[in-house]
N, C-alpha and C positions, 0 to 999 in steps of 0.2 A: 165922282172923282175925276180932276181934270186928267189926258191924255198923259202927261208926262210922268204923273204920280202912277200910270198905272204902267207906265214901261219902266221907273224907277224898281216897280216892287216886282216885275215880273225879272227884271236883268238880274238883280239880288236876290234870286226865291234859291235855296238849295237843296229840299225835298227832293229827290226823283218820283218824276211824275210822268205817265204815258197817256197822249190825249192824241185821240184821231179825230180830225178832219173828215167826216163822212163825204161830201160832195165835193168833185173835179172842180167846179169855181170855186172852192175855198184853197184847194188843194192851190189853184193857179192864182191864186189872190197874195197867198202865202210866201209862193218864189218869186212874183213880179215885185213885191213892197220890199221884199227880207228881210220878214216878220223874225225868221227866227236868227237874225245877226241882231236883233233887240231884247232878245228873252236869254233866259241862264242856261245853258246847257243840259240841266237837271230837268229843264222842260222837253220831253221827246216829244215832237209833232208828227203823227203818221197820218196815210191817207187810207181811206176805206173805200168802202163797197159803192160808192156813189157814181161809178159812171158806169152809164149801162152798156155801152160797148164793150168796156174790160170786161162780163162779168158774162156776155154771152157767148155760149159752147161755140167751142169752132166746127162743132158736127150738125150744128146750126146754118154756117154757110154752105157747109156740102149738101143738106137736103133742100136749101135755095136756089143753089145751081142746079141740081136736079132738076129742080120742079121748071126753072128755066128751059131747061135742053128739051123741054115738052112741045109737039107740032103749036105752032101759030101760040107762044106763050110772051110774055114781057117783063123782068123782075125789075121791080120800079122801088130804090130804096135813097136815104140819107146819103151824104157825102162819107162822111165818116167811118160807114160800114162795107166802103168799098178796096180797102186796103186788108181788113181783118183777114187773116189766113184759115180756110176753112183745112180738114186734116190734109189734103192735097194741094188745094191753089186759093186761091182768093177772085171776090166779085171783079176784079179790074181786071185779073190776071184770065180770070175766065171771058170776060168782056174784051179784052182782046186776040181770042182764039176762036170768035164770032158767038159768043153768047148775047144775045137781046136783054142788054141789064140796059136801064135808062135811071139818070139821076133826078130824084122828087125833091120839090122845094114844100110842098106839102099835103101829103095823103088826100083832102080836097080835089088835088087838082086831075084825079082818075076818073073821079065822075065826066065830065066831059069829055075829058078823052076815050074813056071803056065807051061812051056811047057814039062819038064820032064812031069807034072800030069793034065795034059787035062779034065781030067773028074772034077778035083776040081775045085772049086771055092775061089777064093782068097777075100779076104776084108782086103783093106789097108786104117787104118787109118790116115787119110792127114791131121796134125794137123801141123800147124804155120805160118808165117807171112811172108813178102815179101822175107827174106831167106830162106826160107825153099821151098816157090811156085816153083821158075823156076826145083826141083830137079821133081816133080811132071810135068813141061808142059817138061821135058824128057825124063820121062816114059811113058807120052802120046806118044810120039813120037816114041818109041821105040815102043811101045802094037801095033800103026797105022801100022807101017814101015811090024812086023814081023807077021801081023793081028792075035794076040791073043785075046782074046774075053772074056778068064775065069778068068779077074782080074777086080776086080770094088772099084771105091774110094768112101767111105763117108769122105766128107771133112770140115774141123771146120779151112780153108784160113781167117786169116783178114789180114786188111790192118791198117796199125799204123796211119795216118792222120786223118781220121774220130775222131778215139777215142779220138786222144790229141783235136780235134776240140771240140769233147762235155768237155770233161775236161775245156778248156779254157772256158768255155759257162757257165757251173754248177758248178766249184770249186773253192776256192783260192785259188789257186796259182800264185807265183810272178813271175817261171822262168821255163825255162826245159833244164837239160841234156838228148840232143836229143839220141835214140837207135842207138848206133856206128852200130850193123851188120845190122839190117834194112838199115841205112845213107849208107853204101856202097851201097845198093842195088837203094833207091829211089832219093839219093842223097843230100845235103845242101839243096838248091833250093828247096826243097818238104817242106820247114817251113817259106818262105817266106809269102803267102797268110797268116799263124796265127798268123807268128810275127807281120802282119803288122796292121789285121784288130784287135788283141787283143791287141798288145802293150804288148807283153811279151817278152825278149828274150828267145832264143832255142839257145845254145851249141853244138855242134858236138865234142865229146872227146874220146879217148881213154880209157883204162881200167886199166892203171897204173896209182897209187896213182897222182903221178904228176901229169899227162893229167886232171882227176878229181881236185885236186884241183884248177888247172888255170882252169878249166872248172866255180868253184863256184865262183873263185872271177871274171873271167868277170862278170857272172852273176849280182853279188852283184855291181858291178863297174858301170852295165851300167841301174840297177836301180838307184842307186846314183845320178848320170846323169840326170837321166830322159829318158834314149834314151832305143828303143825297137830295139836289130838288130840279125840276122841270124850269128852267128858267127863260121866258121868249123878249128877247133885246131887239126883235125884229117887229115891232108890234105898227107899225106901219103898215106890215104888209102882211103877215100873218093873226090868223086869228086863232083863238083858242079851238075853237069846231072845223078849222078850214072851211075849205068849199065845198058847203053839201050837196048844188048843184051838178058838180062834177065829180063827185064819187058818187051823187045816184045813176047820173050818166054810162059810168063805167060797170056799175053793177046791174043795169039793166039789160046790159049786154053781154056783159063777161061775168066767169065765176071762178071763183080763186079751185086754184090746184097745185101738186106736186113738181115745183120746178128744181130745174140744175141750174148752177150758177158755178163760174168758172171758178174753185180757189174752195170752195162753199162745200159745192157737190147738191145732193137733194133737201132740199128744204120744206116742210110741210107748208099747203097753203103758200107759198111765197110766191106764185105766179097768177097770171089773169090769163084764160083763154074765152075764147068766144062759145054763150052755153052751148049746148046741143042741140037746141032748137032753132041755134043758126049756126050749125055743121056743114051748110052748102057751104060757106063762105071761108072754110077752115081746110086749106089743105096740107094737114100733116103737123099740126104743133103739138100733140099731146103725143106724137109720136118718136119723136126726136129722141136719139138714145145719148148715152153720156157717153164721151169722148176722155181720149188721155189729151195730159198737158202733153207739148212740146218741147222735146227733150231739151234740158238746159235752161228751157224757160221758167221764171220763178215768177210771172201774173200771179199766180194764186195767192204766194207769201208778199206780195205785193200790198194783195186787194183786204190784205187780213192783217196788215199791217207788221207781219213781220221782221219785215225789212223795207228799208228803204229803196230805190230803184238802183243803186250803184251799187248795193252788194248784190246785185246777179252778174254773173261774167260774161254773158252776153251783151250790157250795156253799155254802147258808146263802141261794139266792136263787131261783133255779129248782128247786130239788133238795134237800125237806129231809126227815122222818120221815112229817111228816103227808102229801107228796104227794114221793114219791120217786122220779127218774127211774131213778139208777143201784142197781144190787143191795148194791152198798155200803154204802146209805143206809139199808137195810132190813133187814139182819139185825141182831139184838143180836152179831156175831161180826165186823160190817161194821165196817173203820176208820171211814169215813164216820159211818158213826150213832153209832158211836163217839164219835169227835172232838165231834160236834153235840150230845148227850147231857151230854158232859162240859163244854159252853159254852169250849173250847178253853182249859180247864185244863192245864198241863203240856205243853202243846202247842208 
């Protein structure tokens, strides 16, 4: 179906129908094109669990700085995790009250430096989802290979199935635009089990306006129907098994366990840490306790699609890019910063 036929049928659809967005590049593909000043109002477009910034505990940054404030230590993370509010203060905020945080362009780049400075101790913060693990069972690889000893991960690894599992269980929603970069990794097939026992479809799409839009109107199409199916429009780049290279990677290092996820809470199996048998390299992620939100801050009902980022009263006033309460607000992957970025274009 050509382009226009499928924005004709989506502007005239008058069903109400609730579809999330699982990943922050759909989420930002969506306000940058405004996808949704071309679809019927009866189409809600919400954003999900897909950015792993939003969805880590901020009791997370407080045992980072800790681990920081330790004699001869370095906490070496992303650009993006330097603004997140731990219950106290945040990496920049500590970083400018003489905390040793230095910015990574990629976990890689410790190796040479931990051995240039032997006596440091390094603290890399391992923060994201099945793309972002196998860079991590890497540099296991490398630290084993070149046996350096003075780099250790606290790691905030989930895995994207659990979460969409309690979503389907606790939310309405009718549909999902499955996470494109995750989908390379875990594959099509990895939504098979929820589409079948929930009776939702999951999409697999690209991140151009068009992929997204045939993305909604299958969606819409095979509620219509009645039928629930796995459908991957990304077949370019996604394969039905993903990359079993790099999930053997990650499980040769890591093993799923009981993680918190902001908005979530604890989810079985929904995280990766590093097994026990390389616990030298682990300081403190299975110990992390769960944290409250942020009074006023609505991340959670966010990341769950409850709401969209303008009905919390912190946004646009208390809570924006330049002094951001919620983690939302702070990633390039965050609705929030999203939304505020786009001056509530297509919004």
């Amino acid at each position: 179906m050509k382009i226009d036929k499928v924005i004709n049928y989506l502007k005239n659809y008058k069903r109400p129908v609730k579809i999330m967005d699982v990943c922050g590049t759909h989420t930002s593909s969506i306000a940058k094109n405004g996808i949704k000043d071309l679809i019927s109002e009866s189409i809600r477009l919400v954003s999900g669990p897909g950015c792993p910034v939003c969805v880590t505990l901020s009791s997370y940054i407080d045992v980072l700085i800790d681990c920081g404030r330790k004699e001869k230590s370095c906490v070496l993370s992303f650009g993006d995790m330097f603004k997140v509010r731990g219950n106290t203060e945040s990496l920049a905020e500590a970083k400018a009250a003489g905390l040793n945080v230095e910015l990574m362009y990629s976990p890689l780049d410790v190796v040479e430096i931990s051995k240039m400075n032997p006596k440091m101790n390094y603290i890399i913060a391992a923060v994201g989802f099945e793309t972002t693990a196998p860079i991590y069972a890497v540099l296991m690889e490398k630290l084993l290979k070149d046996d350096i000893h003075n780099v250790k991960l606290l790691t905030s690894l989930k895995t994207m199935i659990p979460a969409l599992k309690y979503i389907c269980e606790n939310e309405e929603i009718d549909g999902f635009i499955a996470p494109g970069h995750v989908s390379v990794i875990i594959g099509s097939d990895a939504y098979e089990g929820l589409c079948s026992e929930y009776k939702k479809p999951f999409v697999v799409s690209g991140f151009e306006p068009e992929y997204i839009l045939c993305a909604i109107y299958e969606i819409v199409h095979q509620i219509e129907e009645g039928v629930a199916q796995v459908n991957n429009m990304y077949k370019s780049v996604v394969t039905r098994e993903g990359n079993k290279r790099a999930m053997d990677g990650i499980y040769k290092y890591f093993e799923s366990y009981d993680a918190t996820w902001r908005g979530l809470g604890k989810l079985e199996d929904s995280g990766l840490v590093l097994k026990k048998v390389y616990e030298e390299f682990d300081i403190g992620s299975r110990d992390i306790v769960i944290d409250k939100e942020t009074p006023g801050c609505r991340c959670g009902d966010v990341i769950l699609g409850r709401i969209t980022p303008e009905m919390c009263q912190m946004f646009g006033k208390a809570c924006t890019p330049e002094n951001p309460i919620g983690a939302c607000m702070v990633s390039s992957e965050g609705a929030c910063g999203i939304y505020y970025e786009n001056k509530f274009k297509s919004w």
